[in-house]
DRENDREN-513694 format. One record per residue (C-alpha): residue number from 1; residue in three letters; chain; x, y, z. Coordinates in pm, whole numbers, plus 50000, padded with zeros to 5 digits. Each point is the difference from the previous one (the first is absolute). Example, Ala and Ser with C-alpha at 12.3 -4.5 7.8 and 13.67 -1.06 7.14 Angstrom:
<atoms>
1,ALA,A,51230,49550,50780
2,SER,A,50137,50344,49934
</atoms>
This chain:
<atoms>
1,UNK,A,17466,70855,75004
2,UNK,A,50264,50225,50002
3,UNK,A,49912,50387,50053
4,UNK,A,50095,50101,49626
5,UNK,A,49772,49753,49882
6,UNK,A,49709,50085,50243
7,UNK,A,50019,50373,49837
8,UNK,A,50012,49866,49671
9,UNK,A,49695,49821,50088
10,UNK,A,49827,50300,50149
11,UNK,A,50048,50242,49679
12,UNK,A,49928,49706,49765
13,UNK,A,49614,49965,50224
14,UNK,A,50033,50418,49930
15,UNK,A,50084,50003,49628
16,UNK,A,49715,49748,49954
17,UNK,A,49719,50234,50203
18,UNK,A,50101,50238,49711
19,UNK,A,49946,49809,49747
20,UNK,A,50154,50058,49657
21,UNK,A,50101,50312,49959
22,UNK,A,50260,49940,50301
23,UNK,A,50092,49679,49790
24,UNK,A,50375,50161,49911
25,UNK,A,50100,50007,50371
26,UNK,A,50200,49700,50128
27,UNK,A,49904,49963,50311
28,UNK,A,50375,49821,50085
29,UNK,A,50161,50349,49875
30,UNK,A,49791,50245,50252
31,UNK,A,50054,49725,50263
32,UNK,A,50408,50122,49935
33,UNK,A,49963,50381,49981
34,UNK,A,49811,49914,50320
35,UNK,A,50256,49837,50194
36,UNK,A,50279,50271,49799
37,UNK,A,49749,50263,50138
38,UNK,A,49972,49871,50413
39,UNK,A,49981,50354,50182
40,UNK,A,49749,50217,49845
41,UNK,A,50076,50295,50198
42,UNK,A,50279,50167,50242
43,UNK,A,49750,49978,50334
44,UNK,A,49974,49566,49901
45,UNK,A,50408,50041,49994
46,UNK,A,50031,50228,50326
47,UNK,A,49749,49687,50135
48,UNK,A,50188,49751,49921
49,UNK,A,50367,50117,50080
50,UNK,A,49854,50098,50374
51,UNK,A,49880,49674,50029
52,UNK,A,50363,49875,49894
53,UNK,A,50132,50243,50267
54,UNK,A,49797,49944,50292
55,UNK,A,50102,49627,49942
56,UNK,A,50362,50075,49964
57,UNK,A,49990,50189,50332
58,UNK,A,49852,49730,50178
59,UNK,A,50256,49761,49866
60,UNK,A,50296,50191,50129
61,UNK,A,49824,50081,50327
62,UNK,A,50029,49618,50030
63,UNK,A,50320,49949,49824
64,UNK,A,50278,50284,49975
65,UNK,A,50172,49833,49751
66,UNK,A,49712,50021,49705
67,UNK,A,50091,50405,49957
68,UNK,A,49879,50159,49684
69,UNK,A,50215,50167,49788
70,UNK,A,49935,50241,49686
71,UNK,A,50223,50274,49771
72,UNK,A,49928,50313,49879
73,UNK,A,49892,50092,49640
74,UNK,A,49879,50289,49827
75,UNK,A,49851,49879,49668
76,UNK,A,49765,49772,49983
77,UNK,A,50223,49773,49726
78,UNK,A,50284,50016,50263
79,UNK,A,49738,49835,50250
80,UNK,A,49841,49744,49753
81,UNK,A,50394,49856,49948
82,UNK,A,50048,50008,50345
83,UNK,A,49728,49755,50072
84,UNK,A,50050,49808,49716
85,UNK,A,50358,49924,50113
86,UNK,A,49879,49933,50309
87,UNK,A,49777,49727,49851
88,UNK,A,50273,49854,49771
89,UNK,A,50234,49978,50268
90,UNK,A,49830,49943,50299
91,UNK,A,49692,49857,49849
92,UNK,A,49781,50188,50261
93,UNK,A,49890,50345,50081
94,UNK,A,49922,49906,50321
95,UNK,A,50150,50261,50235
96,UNK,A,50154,50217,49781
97,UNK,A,49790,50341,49919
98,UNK,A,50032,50373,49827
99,UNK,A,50148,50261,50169
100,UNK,A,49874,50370,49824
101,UNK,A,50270,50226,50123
102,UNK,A,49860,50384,50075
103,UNK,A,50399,50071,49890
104,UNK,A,50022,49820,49696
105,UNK,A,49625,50179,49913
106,UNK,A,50150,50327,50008
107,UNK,A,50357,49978,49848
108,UNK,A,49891,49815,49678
109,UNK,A,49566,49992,49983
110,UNK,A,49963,50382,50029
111,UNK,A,49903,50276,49704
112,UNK,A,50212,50183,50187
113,UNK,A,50279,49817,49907
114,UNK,A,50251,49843,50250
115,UNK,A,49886,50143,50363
116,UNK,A,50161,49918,50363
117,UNK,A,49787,49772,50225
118,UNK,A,49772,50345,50122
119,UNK,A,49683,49929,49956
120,UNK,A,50020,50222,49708
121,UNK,A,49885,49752,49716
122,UNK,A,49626,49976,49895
123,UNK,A,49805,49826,50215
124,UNK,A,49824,49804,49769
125,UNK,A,50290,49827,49858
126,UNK,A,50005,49790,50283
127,UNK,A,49690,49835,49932
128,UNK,A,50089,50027,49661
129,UNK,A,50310,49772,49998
130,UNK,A,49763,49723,50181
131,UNK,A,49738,49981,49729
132,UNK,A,50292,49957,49816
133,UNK,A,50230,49741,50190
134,UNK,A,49663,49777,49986
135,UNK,A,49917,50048,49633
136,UNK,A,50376,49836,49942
137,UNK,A,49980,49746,50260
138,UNK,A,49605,49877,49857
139,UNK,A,50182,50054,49646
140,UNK,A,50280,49756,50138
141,UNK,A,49717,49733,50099
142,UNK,A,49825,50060,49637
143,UNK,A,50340,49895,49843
144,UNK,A,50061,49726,50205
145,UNK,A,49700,49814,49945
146,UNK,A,49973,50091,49672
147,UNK,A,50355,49745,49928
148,UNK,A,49805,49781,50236
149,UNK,A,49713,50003,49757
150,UNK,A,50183,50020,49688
151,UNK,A,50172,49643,50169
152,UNK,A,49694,49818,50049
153,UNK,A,49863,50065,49633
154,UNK,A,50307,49847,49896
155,UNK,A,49970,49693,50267
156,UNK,A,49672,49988,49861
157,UNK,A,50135,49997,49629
158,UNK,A,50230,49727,50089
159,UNK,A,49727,49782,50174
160,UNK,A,50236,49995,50300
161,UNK,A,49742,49983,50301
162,UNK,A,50271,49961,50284
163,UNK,A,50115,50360,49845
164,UNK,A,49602,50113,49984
165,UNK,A,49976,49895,50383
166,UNK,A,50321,50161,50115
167,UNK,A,49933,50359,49822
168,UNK,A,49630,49982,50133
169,UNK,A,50116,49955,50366
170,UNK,A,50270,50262,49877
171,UNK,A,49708,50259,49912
172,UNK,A,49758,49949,50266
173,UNK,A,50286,50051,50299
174,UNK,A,50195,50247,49790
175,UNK,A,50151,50252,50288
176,UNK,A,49936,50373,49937
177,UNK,A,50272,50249,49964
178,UNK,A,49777,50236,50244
179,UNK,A,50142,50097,50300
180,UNK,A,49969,50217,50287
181,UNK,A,50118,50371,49934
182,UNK,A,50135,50153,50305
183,UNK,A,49947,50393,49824
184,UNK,A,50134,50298,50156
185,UNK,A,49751,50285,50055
186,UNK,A,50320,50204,50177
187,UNK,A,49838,50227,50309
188,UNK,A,49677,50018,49833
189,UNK,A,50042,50294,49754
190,UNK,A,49794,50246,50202
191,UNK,A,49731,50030,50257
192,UNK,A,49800,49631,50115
193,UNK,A,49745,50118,49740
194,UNK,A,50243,49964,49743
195,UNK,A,50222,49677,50123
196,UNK,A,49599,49849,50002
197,UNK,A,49951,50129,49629
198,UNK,A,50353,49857,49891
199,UNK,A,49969,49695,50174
200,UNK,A,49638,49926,49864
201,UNK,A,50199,49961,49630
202,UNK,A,50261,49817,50100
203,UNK,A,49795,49727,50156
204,UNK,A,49735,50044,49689
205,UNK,A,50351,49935,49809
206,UNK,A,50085,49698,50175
207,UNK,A,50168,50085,50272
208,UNK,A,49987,49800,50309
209,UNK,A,50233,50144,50240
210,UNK,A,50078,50315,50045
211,UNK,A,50278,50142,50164
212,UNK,A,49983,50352,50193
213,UNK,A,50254,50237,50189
214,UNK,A,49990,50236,50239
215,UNK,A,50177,50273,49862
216,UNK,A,49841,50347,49978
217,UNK,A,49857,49980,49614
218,UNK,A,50179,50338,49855
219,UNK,A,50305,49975,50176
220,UNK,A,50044,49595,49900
221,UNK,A,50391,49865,49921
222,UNK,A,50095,49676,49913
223,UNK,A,50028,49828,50308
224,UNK,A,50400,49929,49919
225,UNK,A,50032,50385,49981
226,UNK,A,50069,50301,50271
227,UNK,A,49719,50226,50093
228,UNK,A,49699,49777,50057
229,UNK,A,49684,50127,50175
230,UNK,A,49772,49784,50222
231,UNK,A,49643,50092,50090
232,UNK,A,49831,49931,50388
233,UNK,A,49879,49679,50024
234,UNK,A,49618,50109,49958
235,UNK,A,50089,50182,49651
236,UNK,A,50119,49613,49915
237,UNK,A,49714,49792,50139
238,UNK,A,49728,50266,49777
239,UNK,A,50192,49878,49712
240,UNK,A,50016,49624,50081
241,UNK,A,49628,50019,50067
242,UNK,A,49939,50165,49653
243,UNK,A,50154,49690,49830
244,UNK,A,49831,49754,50180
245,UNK,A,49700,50213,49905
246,UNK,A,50096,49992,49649
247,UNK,A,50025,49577,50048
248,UNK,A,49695,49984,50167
249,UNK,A,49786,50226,49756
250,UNK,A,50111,49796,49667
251,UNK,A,49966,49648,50232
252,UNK,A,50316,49872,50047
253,UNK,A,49988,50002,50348
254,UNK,A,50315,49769,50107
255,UNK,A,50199,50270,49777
256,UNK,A,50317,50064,50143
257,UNK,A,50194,50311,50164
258,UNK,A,50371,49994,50043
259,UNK,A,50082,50292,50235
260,UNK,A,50341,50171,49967
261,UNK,A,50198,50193,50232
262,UNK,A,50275,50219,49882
263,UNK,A,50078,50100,50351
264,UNK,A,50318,49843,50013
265,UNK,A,50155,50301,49758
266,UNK,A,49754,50221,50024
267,UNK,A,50126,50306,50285
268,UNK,A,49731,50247,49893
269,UNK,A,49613,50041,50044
270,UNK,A,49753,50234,49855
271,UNK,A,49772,50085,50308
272,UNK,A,49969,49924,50343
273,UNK,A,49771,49735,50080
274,UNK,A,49669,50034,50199
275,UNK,A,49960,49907,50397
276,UNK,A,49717,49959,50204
277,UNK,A,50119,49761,50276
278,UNK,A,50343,49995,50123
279,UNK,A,50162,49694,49873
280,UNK,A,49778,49943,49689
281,UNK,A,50116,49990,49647
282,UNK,A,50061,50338,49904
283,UNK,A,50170,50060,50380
284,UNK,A,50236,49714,49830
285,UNK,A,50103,50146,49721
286,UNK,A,50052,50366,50138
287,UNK,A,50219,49755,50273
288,UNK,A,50268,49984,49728
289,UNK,A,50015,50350,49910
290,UNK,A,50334,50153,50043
291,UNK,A,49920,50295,50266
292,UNK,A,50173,50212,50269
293,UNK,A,49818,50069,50300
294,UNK,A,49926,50385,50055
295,UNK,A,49858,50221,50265
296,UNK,A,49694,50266,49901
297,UNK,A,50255,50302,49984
298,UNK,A,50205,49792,49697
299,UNK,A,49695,50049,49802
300,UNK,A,49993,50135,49617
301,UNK,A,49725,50124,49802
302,UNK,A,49930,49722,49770
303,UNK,A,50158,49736,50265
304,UNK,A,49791,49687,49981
305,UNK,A,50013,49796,50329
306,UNK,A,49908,49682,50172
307,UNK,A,49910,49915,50350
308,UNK,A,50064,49693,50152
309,UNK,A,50015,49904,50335
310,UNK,A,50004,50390,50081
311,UNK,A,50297,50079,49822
312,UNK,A,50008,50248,49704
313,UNK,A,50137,49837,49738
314,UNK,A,50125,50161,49618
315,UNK,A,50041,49749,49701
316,UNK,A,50283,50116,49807
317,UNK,A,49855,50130,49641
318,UNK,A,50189,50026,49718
319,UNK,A,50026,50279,49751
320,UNK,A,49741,49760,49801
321,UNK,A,49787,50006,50250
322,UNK,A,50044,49676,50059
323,UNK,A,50059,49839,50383
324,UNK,A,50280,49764,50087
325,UNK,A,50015,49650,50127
326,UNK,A,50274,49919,50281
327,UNK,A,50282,49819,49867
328,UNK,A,50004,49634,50084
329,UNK,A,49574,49950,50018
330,UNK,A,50002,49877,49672
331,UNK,A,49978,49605,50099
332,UNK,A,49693,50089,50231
333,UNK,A,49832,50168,49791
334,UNK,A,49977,49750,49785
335,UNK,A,49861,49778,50247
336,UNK,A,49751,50215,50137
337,UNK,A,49908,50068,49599
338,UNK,A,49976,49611,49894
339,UNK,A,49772,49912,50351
340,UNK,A,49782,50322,49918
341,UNK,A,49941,49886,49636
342,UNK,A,49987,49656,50092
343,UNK,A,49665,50129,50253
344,UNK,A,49838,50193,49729
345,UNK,A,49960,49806,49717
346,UNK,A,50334,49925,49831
347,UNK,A,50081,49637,49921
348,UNK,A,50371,50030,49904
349,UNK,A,50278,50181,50099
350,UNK,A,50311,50187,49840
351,UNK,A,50266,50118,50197
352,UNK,A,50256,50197,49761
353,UNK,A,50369,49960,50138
354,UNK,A,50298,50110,49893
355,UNK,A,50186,49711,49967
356,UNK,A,49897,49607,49963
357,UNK,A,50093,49881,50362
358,UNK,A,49808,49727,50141
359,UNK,A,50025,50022,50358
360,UNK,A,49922,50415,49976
361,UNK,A,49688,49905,49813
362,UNK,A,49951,49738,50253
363,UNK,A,50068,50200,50296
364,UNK,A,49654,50219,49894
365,UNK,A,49792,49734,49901
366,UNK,A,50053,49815,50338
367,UNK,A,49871,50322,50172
368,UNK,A,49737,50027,49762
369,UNK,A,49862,49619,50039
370,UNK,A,50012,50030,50390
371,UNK,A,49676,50232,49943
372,UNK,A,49873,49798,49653
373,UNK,A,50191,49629,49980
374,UNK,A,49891,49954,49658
375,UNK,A,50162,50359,49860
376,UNK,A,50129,49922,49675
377,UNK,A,50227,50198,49764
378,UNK,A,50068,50073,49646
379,UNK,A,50352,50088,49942
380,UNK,A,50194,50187,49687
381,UNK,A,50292,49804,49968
382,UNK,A,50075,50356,49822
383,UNK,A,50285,50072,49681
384,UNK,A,50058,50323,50248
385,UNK,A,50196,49730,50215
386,UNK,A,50328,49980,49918
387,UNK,A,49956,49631,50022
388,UNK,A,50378,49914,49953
389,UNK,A,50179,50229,50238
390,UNK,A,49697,49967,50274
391,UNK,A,50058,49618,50064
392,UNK,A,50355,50004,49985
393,UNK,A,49983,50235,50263
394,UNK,A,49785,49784,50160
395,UNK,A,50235,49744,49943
396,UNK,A,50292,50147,50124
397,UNK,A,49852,50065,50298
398,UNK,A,49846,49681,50070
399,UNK,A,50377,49855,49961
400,UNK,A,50084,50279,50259
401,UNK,A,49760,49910,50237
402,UNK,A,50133,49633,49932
403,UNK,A,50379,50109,50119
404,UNK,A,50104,49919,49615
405,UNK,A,50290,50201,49870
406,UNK,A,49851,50253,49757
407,UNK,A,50400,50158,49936
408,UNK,A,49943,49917,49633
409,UNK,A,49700,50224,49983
410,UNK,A,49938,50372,49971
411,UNK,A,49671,50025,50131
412,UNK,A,49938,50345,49843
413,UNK,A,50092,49877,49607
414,UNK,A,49811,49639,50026
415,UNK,A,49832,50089,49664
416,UNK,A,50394,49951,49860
417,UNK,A,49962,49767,49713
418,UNK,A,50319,49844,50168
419,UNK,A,49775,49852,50230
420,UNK,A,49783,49787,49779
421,UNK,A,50143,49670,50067
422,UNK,A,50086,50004,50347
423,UNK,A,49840,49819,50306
424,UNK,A,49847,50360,50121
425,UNK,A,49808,50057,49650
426,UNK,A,49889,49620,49997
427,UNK,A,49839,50030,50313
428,UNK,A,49837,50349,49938
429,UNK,A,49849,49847,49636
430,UNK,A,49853,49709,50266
431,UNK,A,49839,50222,50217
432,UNK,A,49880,50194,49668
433,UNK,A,49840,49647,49878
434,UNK,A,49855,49930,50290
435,UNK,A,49861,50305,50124
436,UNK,A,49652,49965,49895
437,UNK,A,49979,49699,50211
438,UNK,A,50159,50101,50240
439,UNK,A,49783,50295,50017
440,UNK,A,49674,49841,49976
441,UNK,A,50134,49741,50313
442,UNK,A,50125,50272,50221
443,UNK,A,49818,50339,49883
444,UNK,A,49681,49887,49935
445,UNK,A,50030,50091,49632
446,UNK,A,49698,49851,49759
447,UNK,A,50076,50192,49708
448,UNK,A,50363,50098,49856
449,UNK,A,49988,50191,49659
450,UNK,A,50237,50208,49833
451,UNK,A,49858,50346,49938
452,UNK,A,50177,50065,49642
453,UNK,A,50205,49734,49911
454,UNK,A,49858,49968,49619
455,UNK,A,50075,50360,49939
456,UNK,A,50388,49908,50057
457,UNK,A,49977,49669,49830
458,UNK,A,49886,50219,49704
459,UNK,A,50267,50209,50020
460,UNK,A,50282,49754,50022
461,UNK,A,49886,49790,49762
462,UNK,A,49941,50335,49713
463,UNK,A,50379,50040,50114
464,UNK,A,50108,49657,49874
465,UNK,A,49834,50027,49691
466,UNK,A,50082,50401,49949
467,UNK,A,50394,49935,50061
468,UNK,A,50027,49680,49746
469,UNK,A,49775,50110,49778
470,UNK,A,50123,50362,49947
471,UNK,A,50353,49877,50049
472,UNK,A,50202,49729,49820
473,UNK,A,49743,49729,50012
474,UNK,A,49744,50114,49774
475,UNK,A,49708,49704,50011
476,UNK,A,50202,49767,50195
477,UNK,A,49919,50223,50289
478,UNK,A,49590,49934,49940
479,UNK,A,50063,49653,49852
480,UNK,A,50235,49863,50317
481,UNK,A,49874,50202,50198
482,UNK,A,49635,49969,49977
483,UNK,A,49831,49848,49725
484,UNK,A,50236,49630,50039
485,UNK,A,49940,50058,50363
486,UNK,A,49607,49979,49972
487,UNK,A,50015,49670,49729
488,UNK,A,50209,49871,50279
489,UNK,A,49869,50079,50309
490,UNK,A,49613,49991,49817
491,UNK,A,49936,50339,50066
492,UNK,A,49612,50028,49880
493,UNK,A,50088,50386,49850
494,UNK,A,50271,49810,49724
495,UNK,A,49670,49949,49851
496,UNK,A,49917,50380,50023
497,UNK,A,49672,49967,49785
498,UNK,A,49816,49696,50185
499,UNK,A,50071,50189,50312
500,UNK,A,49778,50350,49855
501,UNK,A,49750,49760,49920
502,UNK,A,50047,49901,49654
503,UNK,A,49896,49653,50014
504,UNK,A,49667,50051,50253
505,UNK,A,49939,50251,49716
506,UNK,A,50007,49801,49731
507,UNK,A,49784,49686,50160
508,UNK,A,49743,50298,50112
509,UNK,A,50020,50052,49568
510,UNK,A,49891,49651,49938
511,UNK,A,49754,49979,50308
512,UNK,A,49810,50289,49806
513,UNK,A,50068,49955,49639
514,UNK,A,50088,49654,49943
515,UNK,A,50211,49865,49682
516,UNK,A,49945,50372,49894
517,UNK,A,50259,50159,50296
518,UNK,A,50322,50169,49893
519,UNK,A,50240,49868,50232
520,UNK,A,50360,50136,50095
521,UNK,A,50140,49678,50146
522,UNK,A,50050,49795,49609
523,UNK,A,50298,49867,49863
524,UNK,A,50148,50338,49925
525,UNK,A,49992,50140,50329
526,UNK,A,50362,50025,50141
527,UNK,A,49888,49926,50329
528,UNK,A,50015,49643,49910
529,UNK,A,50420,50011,49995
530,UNK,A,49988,49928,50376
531,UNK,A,49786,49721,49984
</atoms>
């Protein structure tokens, strides 16, 4: 028995307990809105997405090759489509997540209107955009096996029982579009207190993963921009421990923490950090402090100094009163961030570069695994990059490095459209293809996502249409350009009207009012042009 039929079964043993007056239920119709309706709430969703995480990491602990892989979106219709894609092309989700992007959040999810990547958006419309990323993606399963349903009545109609058999199996192994959300809580929008609060909604949302940075919270930039602000390492950990509190609290306790550093670009910090024993933590951090060593008579009023080793030493404070790094430290402060999270709770790491180059993420991560050998990384394979002109550099130098003759090349104008079809560009779109492989092989890279990649797909596409359409085109721009395109390519939105739910609304009409329901999906309804 398959398990569709088993819950048929089960209500049909229910309806009967009830005796007449539940005599208008169909016991086969609430066994579909049951299997339309599988996650009940956002903590059964954060559940079962760290399950499908804590699996996935295991996997590529074992394998490096079986990465996972996910883009950014910022609507929750942009995410639904993404996942259905996924399923039409690929035929499984497996793998492949939801990236919420902190930046994407605050240029176009604000009331504020578009906002830089601050920290300056409302906090609750990160939680917000989950709850609604997972209404589209169950909506996306409701649709689905509502065609699968609406196929097996006709099967049925037709007597064809090979058809029956097939759509059954079809139903009871139907693959959800529900996936893990990788959400971006940015450096915790406040004290612990609050990163606990926030956190607490977006796992009550859904969210399964959540991905922290140790910027200082009213001084945080994106983490592609000047000017960023880390905070000591123990400022960090009270955070990380507030999330896993958060997990813990609403019981998801394999939830998952993906620790960033932004230490890389980041020159500045906020405060000094705390030291009790020479060579601890905060005697660490102070270690990279940019200072000049001074005798007691060099003294100011309002000089703040640190000994070490008996010298008097005087971090060099800006006019922000912030303190500065030493040039160059960037790279090991990384590591020494990534092996401190690593100890204190974090599951994940993020190291934000400024550039994709495998060997310089490399380089860290072999430093970092020499103290935890199973350190693991998500990376944003970020539209900051100038993708192009990045691995034709590369390129050129690797052909350097090779004793090629690079005369034909100006290594300052690679981006030169002149160079699109040459054996320098070839190789550079190679190494572009294969980087995420590479990556995961070499860099110990588990995740790869692209922070905002749907809010420039939106863009360019809106440009297509705008510049036809507006111009000498006219419809031909929509109809060539889109609408043909989606009969063609059997894009599910060409049928704009089954996708809102049109037709699950209608067969809800007939579950509850029979022959009497006033259906949208007759003859008449245009809908029925594409077949």
């Amino acid at each position: 028995m398959t398990t569709y039929q088993h819950d048929i079964e089960a209500i049909e043993a229910l309806t009967q307990r009830n005796g007449s007056s539940w005599d208008a239920i169909n016991p086969e119709y609430v066994a579909r809105m049951r299997a339309q309706n599988r996650f009940k709430t956002g903590l059964e969703i954060a559940q079962y997405t760290a399950d499908i995480m804590r699996r996935d990491m295991a996997e590529y602990d074992a394998d490096s090759s079986v990465y996972t892989q996910s883009l950014g979106v910022w609507h929750g219709f942009i995410g639904q489509q993404k996942l259905i894609s996924i399923k039409k092309h690929l035929k499984s989700t497996n793998k492949r997540y939801l990236y919420l992007s902190g930046w994407m959040v605050a240029a176009l999810r604000s009331e504020f209107g578009p906002l830089p990547d601050q920290s300056m958006h409302e906090k609750t419309s990160v939680p917000a955009l989950i709850e609604e990323l997972y209404t589209f993606l169950r909506q996306a399963d409701a649709r689905e096996l509502d065609l699968l349903f609406t196929k097996l009545d006709a099967a049925r109609l037709a007597g064809d029982e090979t058809a029956v058999e097939f759509l059954q199996s079809e139903i009871d192994n139907h693959e959800t579009h529900v996936v893990p959300i990788i959400a971006d809580i940015d450096a915790g929008f406040g004290n612990p207190e609050a990163t606990y609060l926030l956190a607490k909604k977006m796992i009550e949302a859904g969210a399964c993963a959540i991905q922290i940075e140790n910027q200082v919270s009213d001084e945080k930039q994106c983490g592609h921009q000047d000017g960023k602000v880390t905070v000591p390492h123990d400022d960090f950990i009270a955070k990380l421990n507030a999330v896993r509190y958060a997990f813990l609290e609403l019981g998801i306790d394999n939830g998952i923490i993906v620790a960033r550093t932004d230490s890389l670009g980041a020159g500045l910090t906020q405060k000094l950090a705390v030291s009790r024993t020479p060579g601890d933590l905060g005697d660490q951090y102070n270690a990279f402090l940019d200072v000049e060593e001074i005798t007691e008579a060099d003294l100011g009023d309002g000089d703040v100094i640190i000994r070490r080793e008996g010298k008097l030493l005087r971090p060099k404070r800006l006019a922000s009163n912030l303190y500065q790094f030493r040039s160059g430290t960037g790279e090991e402060r990384c590591v020494l961030d990534c092996i401190t999270a690593l100890r204190n709770g974090a599951d994940l790491l993020w190291i934000e570069t400024e550039k994709p180059h495998v060997e310089q993420i490399a380089g860290m991560v072999d430093e970092i695994r020499k103290e935890i050998p199973n350190a693991k990384l998500v990376y944003n394979n970020s539209p900051s990059f100038n993708w192009t002109l990045n691995f034709r550099q590369q390129a050129y130098d690797l052909l350097v490095a090779e004793g090629r003759d690079v005369s034909a090349y100006d290594r300052a104008d690679l981006m030169n459209v002149a160079y699109d079809e040459t054996e320098l560009a070839q190789l550079a779109d190679e190494k572009i293809r294969s980087f995420q492989k590479d990556g995961s092989a070499r860099a110990g890279i588990f995740h790869h996502l692209i922070t905002l990649p749907t809010y420039h797909t939106a863009a360019l596409s809106t440009d297509d249409l705008a510049k036809g359409y507006f111009g000498t085109e006219g419809m031909l721009a929509y109809v060539k350009g889109v609408q043909r395109r989606e009969i063609r390519e059997g894009i599910a939105t060409v049928k704009h009207q089954n996708m809102a739910g049109s037709d699950i609304g209608d067969n809800h009409k007939e579950y509850f009012a029979g022959d009497a329901a006033l259906k949208a999906g007759g003859k008449d309804n245009t809908m029925n042009q594409f077949g």
